[in-house]
C-alpha positions as CSV (number, residue, x, y, z in Angstrom):
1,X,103.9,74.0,109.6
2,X,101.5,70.9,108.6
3,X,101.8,69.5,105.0
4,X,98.5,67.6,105.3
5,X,96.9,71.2,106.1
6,X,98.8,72.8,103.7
7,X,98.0,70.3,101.4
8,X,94.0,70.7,101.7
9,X,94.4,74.5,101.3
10,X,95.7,73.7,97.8
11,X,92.6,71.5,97.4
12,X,90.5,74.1,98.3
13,X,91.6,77.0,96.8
14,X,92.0,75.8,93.2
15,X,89.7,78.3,92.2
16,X,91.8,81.0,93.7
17,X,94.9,79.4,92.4
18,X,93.8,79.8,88.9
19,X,91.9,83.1,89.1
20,X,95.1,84.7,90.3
21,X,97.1,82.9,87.9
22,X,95.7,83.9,84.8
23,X,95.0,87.4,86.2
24,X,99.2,87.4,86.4
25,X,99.7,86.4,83.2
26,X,97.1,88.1,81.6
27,X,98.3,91.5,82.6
28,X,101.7,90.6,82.3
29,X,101.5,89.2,78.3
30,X,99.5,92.4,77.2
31,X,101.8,95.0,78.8
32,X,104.7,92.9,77.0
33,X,102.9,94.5,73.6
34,X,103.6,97.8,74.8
35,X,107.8,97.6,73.9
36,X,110.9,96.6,75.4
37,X,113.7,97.7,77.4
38,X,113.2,99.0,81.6
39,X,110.3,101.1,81.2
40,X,108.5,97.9,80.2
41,X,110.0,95.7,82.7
42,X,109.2,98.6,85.6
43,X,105.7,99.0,84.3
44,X,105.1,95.0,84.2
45,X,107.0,94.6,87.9
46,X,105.0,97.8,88.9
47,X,101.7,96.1,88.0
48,X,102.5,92.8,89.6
49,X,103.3,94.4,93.2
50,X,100.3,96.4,92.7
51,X,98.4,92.7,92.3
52,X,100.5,91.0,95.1
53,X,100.0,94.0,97.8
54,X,96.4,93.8,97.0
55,X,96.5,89.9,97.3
56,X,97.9,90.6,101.1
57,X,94.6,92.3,101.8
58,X,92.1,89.5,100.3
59,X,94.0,86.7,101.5
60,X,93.7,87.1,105.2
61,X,89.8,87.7,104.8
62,X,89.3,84.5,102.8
63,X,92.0,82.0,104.7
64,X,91.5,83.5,108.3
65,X,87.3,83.8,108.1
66,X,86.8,80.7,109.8
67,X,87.7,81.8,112.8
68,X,84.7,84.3,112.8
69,X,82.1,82.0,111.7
70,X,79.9,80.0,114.4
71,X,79.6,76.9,112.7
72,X,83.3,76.7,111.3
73,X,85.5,77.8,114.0
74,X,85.0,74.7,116.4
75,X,85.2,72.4,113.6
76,X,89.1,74.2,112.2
77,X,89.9,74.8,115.9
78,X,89.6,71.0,116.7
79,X,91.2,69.8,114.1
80,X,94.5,67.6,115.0
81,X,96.7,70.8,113.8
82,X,98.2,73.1,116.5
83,X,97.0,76.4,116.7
84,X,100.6,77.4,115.5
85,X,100.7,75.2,112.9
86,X,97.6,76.4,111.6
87,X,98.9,79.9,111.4
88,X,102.3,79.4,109.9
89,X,100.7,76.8,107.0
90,X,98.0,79.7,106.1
91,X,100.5,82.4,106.3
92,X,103.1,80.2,104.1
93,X,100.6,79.3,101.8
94,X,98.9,83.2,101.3
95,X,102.6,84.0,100.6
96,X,103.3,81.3,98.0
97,X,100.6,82.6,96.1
98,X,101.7,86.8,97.0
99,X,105.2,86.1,96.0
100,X,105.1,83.3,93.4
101,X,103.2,84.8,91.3
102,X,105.1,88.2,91.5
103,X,108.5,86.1,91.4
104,X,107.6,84.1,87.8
105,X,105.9,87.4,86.2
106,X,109.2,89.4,87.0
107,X,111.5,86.6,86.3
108,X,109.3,86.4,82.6
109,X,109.6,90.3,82.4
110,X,112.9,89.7,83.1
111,X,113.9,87.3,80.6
112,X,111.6,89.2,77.4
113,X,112.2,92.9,78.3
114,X,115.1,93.6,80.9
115,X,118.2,91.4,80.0
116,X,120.7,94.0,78.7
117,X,118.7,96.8,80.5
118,X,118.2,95.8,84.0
119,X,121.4,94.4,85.9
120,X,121.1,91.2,87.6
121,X,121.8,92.8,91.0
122,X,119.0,95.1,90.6
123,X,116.6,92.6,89.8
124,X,117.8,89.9,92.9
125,X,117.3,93.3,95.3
126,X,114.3,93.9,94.1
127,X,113.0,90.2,94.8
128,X,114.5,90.0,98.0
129,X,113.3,93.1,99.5
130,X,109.5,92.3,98.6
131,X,109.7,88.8,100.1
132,X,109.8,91.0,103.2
133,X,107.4,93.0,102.0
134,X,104.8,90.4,101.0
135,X,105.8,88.4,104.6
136,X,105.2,92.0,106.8
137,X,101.6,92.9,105.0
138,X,100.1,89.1,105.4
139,X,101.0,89.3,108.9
140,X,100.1,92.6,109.7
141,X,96.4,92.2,107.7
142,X,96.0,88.8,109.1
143,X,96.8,90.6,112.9
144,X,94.3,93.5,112.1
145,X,91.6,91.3,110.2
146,X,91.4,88.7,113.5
147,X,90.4,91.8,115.6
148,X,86.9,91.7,115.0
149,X,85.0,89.0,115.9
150,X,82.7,88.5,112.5
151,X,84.0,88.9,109.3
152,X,82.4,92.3,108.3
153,X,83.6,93.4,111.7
154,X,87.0,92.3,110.4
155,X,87.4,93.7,106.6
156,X,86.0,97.2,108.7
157,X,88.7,97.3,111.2
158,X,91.2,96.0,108.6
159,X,90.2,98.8,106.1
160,X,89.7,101.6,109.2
161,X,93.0,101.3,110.7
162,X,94.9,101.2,106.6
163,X,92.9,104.3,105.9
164,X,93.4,106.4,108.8
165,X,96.9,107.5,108.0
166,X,95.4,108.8,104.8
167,X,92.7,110.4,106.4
168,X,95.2,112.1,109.1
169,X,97.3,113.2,106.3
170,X,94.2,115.2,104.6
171,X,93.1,116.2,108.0
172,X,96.5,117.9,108.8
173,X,96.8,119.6,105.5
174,X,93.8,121.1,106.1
175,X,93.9,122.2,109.7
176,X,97.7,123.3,108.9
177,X,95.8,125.7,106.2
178,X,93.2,127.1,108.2
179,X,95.1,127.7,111.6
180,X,98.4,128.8,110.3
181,X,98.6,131.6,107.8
182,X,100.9,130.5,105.1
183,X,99.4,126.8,104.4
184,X,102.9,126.2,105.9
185,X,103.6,122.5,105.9
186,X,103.2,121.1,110.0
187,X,104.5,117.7,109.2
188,X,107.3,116.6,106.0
189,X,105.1,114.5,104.0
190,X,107.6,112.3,103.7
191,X,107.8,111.8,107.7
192,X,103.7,111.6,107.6
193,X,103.5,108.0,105.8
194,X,105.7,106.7,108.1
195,X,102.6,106.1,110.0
196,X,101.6,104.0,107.1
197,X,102.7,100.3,107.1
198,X,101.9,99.9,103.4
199,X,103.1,103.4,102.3
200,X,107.1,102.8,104.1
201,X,107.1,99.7,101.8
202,X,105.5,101.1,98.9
203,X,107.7,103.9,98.9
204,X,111.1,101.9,99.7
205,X,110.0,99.5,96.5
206,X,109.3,102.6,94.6
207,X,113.0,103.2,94.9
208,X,114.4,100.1,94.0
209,X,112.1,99.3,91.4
210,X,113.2,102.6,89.9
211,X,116.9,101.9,90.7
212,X,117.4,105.0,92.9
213,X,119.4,103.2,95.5
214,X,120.1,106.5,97.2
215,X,116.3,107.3,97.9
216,X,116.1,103.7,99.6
217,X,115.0,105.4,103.1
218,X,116.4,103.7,106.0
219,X,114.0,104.8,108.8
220,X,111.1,103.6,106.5
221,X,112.5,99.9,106.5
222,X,113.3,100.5,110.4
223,X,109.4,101.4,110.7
224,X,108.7,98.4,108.3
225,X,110.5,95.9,110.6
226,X,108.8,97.3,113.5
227,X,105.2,96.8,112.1
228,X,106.4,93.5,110.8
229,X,106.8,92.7,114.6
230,X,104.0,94.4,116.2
231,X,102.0,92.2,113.2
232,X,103.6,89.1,114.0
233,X,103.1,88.9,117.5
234,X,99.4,90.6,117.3
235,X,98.4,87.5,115.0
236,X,100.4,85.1,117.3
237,X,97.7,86.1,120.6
238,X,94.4,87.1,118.5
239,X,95.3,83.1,116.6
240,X,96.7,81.3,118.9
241,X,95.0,82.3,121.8
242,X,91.6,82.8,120.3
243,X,88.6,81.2,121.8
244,X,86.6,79.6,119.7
245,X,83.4,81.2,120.9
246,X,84.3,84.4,120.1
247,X,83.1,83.9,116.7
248,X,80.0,86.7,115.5
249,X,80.1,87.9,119.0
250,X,79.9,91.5,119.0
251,X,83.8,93.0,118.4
252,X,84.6,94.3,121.7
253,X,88.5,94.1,121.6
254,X,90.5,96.9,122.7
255,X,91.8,98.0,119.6
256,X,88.5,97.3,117.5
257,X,85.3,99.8,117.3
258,X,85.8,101.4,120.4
259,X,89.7,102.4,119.7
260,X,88.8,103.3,115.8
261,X,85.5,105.5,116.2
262,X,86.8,107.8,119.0
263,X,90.2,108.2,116.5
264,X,87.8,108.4,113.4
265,X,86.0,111.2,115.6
266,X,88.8,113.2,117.2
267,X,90.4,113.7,114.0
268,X,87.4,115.1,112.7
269,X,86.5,117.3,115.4
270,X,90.1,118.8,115.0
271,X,89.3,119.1,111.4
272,X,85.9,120.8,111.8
273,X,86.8,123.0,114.6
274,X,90.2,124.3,112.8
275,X,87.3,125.7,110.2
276,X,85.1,127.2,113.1
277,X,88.0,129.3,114.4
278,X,88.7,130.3,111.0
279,X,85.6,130.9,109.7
280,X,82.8,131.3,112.7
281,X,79.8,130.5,110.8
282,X,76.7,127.9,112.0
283,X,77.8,125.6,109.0
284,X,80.6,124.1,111.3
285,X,77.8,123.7,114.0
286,X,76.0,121.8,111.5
287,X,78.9,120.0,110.8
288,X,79.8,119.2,114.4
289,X,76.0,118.0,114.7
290,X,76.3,115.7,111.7
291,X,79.6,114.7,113.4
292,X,77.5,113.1,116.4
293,X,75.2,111.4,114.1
294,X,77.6,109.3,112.7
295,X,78.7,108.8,116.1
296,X,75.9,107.4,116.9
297,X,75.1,105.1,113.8
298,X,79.0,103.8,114.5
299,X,78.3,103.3,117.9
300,X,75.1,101.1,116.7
301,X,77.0,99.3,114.2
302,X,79.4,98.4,116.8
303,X,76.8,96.9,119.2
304,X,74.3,95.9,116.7
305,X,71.8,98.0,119.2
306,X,70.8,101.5,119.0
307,X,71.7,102.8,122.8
308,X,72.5,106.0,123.7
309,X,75.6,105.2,126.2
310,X,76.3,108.2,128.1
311,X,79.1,107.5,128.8
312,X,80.5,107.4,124.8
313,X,78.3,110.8,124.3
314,X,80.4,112.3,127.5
315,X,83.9,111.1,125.6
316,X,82.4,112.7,122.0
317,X,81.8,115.9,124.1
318,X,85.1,116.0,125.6
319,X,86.6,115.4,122.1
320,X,84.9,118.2,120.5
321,X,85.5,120.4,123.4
322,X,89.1,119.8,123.9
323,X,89.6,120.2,119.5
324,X,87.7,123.5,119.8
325,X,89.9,124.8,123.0
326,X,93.3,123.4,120.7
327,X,91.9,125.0,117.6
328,X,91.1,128.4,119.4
329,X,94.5,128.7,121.3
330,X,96.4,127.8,118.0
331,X,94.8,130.3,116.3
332,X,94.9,133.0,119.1
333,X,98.9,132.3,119.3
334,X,99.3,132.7,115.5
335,X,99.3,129.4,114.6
336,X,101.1,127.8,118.2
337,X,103.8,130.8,116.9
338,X,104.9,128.8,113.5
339,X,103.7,131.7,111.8
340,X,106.1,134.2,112.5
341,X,109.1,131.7,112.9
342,X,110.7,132.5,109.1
343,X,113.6,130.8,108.7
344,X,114.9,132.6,105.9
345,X,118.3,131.0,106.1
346,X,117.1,127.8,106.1
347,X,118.6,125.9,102.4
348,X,120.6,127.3,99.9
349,X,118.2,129.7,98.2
350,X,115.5,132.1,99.8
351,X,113.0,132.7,97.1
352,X,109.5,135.1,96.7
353,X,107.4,134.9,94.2
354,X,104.6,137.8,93.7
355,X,101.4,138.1,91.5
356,X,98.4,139.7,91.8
357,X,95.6,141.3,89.2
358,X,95.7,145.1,89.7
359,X,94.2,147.9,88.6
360,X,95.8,149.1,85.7
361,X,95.6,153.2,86.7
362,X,97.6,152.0,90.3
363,X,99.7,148.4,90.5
364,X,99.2,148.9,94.3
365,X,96.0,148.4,93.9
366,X,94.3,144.7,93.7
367,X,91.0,144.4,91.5
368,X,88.2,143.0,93.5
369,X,86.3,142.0,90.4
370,X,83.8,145.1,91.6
371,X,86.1,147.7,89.9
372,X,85.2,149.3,86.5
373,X,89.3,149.6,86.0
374,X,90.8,147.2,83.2
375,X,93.2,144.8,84.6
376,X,96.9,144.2,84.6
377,X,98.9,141.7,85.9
378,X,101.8,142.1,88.4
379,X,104.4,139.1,89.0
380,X,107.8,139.1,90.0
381,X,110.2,136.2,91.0
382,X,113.1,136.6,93.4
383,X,115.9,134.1,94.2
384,X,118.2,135.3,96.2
385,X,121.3,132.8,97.7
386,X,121.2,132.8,101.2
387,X,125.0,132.9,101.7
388,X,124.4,137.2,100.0
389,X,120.9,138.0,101.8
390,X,123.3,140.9,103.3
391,X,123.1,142.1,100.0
392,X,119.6,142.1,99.0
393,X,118.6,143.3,103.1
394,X,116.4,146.4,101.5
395,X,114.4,144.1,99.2
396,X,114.1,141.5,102.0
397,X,113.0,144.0,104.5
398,X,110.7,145.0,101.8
399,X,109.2,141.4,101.5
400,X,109.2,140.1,104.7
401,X,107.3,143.8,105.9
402,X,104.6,142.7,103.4
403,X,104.7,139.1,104.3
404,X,104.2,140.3,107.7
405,X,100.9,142.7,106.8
406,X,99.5,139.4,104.7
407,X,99.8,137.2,108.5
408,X,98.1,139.9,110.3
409,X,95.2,140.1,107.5
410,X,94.9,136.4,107.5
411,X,94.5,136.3,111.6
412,X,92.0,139.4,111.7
413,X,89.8,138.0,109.2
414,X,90.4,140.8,107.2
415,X,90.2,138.5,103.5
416,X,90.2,140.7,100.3
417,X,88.8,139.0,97.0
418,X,92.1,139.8,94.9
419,X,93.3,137.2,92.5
420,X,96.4,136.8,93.5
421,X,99.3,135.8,96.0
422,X,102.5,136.3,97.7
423,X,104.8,132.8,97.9
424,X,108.2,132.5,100.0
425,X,110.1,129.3,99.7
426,X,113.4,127.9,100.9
427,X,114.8,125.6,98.8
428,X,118.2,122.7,99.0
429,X,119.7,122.3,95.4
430,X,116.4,122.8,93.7
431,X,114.1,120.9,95.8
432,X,111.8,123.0,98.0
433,X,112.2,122.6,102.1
434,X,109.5,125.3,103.3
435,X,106.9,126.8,101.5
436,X,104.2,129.4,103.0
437,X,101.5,130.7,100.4
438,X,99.7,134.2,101.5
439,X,96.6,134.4,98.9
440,X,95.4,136.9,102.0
441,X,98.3,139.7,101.5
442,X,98.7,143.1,101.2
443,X,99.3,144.3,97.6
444,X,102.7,146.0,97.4
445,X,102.3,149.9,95.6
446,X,104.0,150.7,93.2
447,X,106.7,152.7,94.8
448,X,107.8,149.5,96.4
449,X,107.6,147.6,93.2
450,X,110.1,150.3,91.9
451,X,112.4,149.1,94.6
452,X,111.9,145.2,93.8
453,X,112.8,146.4,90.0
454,X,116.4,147.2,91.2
455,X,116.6,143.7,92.3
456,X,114.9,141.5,89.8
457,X,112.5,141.7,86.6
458,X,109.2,142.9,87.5
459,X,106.6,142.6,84.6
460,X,103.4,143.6,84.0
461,X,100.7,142.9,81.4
462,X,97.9,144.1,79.8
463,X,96.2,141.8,77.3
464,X,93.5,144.4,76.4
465,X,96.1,146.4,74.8
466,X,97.9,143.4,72.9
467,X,98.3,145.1,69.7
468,X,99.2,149.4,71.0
469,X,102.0,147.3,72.7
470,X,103.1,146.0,69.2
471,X,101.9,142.4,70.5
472,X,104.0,142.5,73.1
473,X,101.7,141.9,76.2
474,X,104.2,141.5,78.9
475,X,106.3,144.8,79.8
476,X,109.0,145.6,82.8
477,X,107.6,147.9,85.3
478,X,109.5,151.1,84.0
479,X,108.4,150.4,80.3
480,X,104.7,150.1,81.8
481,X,104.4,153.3,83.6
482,X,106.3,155.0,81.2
483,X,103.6,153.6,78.5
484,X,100.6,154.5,81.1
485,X,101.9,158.0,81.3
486,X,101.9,158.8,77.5
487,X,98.5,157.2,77.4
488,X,97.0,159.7,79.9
C-alpha cells in the first residue's frame, strides 16, 4: 500500500466522501423516526448493506477507469507506485468508504435502537462477517470491471456476468415448466444462487442480520471464499499485468463479449426452444429470428463494426440446433424421465390438493367456459403421513392414476380450458420439498370423489344458490348430491 497514493485519493474524492456520507446519515436519522427496538435496528443495518453492496459496484468503475482511458492510463501507470501498490491502496480505500460508513451507521443504530434488544455478540458477528463481504465484492467487481478494455465495455461485462445467474434462474423455471409436466422444480432454489457471488453473501447476511444462526449456510460461505479468490487473483493479472495500451481498444479478452454473448444466447435458445416443443407454433421461429438479430447488434457492439463473421453465425447455429435437439429429446422422454419419478415417500407428509370448476349436473365434468351448465366448485385437500400411506393405498392409487392421465394430457398436447388443478407436494415439518402442479389433468367423476370422501372432506359450492342453501355456500360431497337430487 502507498500513503502518498492513498492520500491523493482522499484529495480527490472529497466529493464522493461527502455524497456518501450524508446519503448514510440521511437514511439512517429518518428511519430512527420510525421506533425503537430490533425491527428498527435490522431495518437501519438492512438499509446500510443495501448502500454498501451497491457502493462495491460504483467504486470499481470510478477508482479503476483510468486504466481504460487513453490519455490517463500511461500517466497512473508511470507513476512512482507499483502496480501492486496501486491496487491494494484503491481496494483499501473503496473499502474504507464500503465498510466505514456501514460500521458508524450500525454502531449509531446500535447505540439509539438496539442496546437491550440486540446482544453484543450478534452485533460484532454481524460486523465481522460483512468486512468479508465488503472485501470479496470490491475484488470480484474490480476483477470483472478491468475485463473490458473501455469503460462502457467494463460496467457491460460487470453488469452481464451479475445478471446472468438471475437470468439462468428465470430461464430454468421456465424450461422446467414447459418440458416437464408438473412445473416440477429441476434445481433447489436455494442451490441455484449459489451461482451468484452477491446472492451467497446476501443470503448468509440475511441470516445473521435476522439472528437465525441456524440458517447461516455453510456451503454458501465456502462458495463465497472461493469467488473471493477467483476475484482476487483475476484483479491481480488483469491490474498488475495490464498493458497500458490496452486502453479503448476493442474488449477482446477471453472472458469479455465473446464468452458473455454466446452464454447470453445459449440460454435463450434453450429457453425459446423448450416453448417450440411445447407449443409448435411460427411465433418461436420468430422468436429464434429475433434471437439472431440481437446476435448480431451484440456482435457489432463488440467490434464496433457491423461484420457478418461466419464463423460466430456457424456457433449461433449450432447453439440453436443443439437447444432444439435437447429440448426435443427431453420432451420425447417425458421430461429426461423426471416426470414419472414420484417420490411419494420422500418427507414426512405426502399431500394432494384438488380443485376444479365443474359442471354442476356432473362434478366429473370440468366447465370449459362454453357450457350453458351453472358452475360448482370441487376442492379437496389430502395429507396423508408417509409413515401410514399403506393405509390410505386405495385413495393413493386413486390419485396417482389421475396424476398419471394429467402427464399423459400434458405430453400429447391434449390442453383442456378447465379452471382448475391437481397439486401433489412432499413436505419436511411443514416446509415443502417437491411440488408438481397439473393445471392439464383429468377431472376425477364423481364416483371417484365418493371414494376420496371416505378419506378426507370433499366440498363443493354453488354460489348461485347462496340463499336455497340457507347461506351456506360450501357443502360436503354427500350433502351436495343429496341436495342436487331433491332439486331434480
Amino acid at each position: 500500500m502507498s500513503k502518498n497514493y492513498f492520500k491523493y485519493l482522499v484529495r480527490n474524492r472529497k466529493l464522493l466522501i461527502g455524497f456518501f456520507f450524508v446519503l448514510y446519515l440521511v437514511i439512517s436519522l429518518f428511519l430512527f423516526r420510525i421506533g425503537r427496538g430490533q425491527e428498527v435496528f435490522c431495518s437501519i443495518v438492512m438499509t446500510s448493506m443495501i448502500l454498501s453492496l451497491g457502493m462495491t459496484f460504483v467504486l470499481p468503475v470510478l477508482l479503476f477507469s483510468f486504466a481504460q482511458r487513453r490519455s490517463s492510463a500511461d500517466v497512473y501507470f508511470a507513476l512512482p507506485v507499483s502496480r501492486k501498490q496501486m491496487r491494494l491502496t484503491s481496494l483499501l480505500f473503496a473499502f474504507v468508504l464500503c465498510y466505514g460508513y456501514f460500521l458508524i451507521t450500525t454502531l449509531i443504530a446500535w447505540v439509539f435502537c438496539g442496546i437491550g434488544a440486540v446482544r453484543l455478540l450478534h452485533l460484532a458477528l454481524i460486523l465481522v462477517f460483512f468486512v468479508f463481504v465488503c472485501a470479496a465484492m470490491l475484488t470480484i467487481n474490480s476483477f470483472l470491471y478491468l475485463i473490458g478494455n473501455n469503460i462502457p465495455d467494463g460496467i457491460i461485462i460487470l453488469a452481464a456476468y451479475t445478471m446472468f445467474p438471475f437470468f439462468a434462474a428465470v430461464a430454468e423455471d421456465l424450461i422446467v415448466t414447459n418440458i416437464i409436466a408438473g412445473n416440477m422444480i429441476l434445481v433447489n432454489p436455494a442451490k441455484a444462487w449459489i451461482l451468484s457471488p452477491i446472492s451467497v453473501y446476501v443470503i448468509n447476511c440475511s441470516a445473521l442480520l435476522n439472528f437465525r444462526l441456524a440458517d447461516f449456510n455453510l456451503p454458501y460461505f465456502v462458495a463465497g471464499v472461493l469467488y473471493a479468490m477467483i476475484g482476487w487473483f483475476g484483479l491481480k493479472n488483469e491490474f498488475d499485468a495490464r498493458k497500458s495500451e490496452r486502453a479503448e481498444h476493442i474488449s477482446d479478452h477471453p472472458l469479455a463479449y465473446k464468452m458473455i454473448i454466446n452464454c447470453y444466447a445459449a440460454l435463450f435458445s434453450l429457453l425459446f426452444a423448450s416453448s417450440l416443443v411445447h407449443y409448435p407454433e411460427a411465433e418461436y421461429v420468430v422468436a429464434f429470428v429475433m434471437l439472431l438479430g440481437c446476435y448480431i447488434i451484440a456482435t457489432f457492439l463488440y467490434q464496433r463494426k457491423l461484420k457478418l463473421d461466419w464463423k460466430s453465425l456457424a456457433l449461433f447455429g449450432a447453439e440453436v440446433i443443439i437447444s432444439i435437439a435437447i429440448m426435443l429429446i427431453g420432451w420425447n422422454t417425458r421430461g429426461f424421465g423426471l416426470a414419472d419419478k414420484i417420490p411419494l415417500s420422500q418427507g414426512d407428509t405426502l399431500t394432494y390438493e384438488y380443485y376444479l370448476m365443474a359442471d354442476q349436473n356432473d362434478l366429473g365434468r370440468g366447465n370449459d367456459m362454453t357450457m350453458n351448465a351453472h358452475e360448482a366448485y370441487v376442492e379437496f385437500t389430502l395429507a396423508v403421513p408417509t409413515s401410514r400411506i399403506d393405509e390410505h393405498q386405495e385413495v393413493i392409487d386413486l390419485l396417482e392414476s389421475c396424476r398419471k392421465k394429467a402427464i399423459d394430457n400434458y405430453y400429447a398436447h391434449k390442453e383442456q380450458e378447465y379452471s382448475g388443478y391437481l397439486r401433489t407436494m412432499n413436505s419436511q415439518k411443514g416446509n415443502s420439498i417437491a411440488e408438481y402442479t397439473y393445471p392439464t389433468f383429468a377431472p376425477i367423476s364423481e364416483e371417484d370423489l365418493r371414494t376420496i370422501s371416505k378419506y378426507t372432506d370433499v366440498t363443493v359450492s354453488c354460489y348461485e344458490y347462496y340463499e336455497k342453501w340457507d347461506e351456506q355456500p360450501e357443502k360436503l360431497l354427500e350433502d351436495y348430491l343429496d341436495w342436487r337430487a331433491h332439486q331434480s
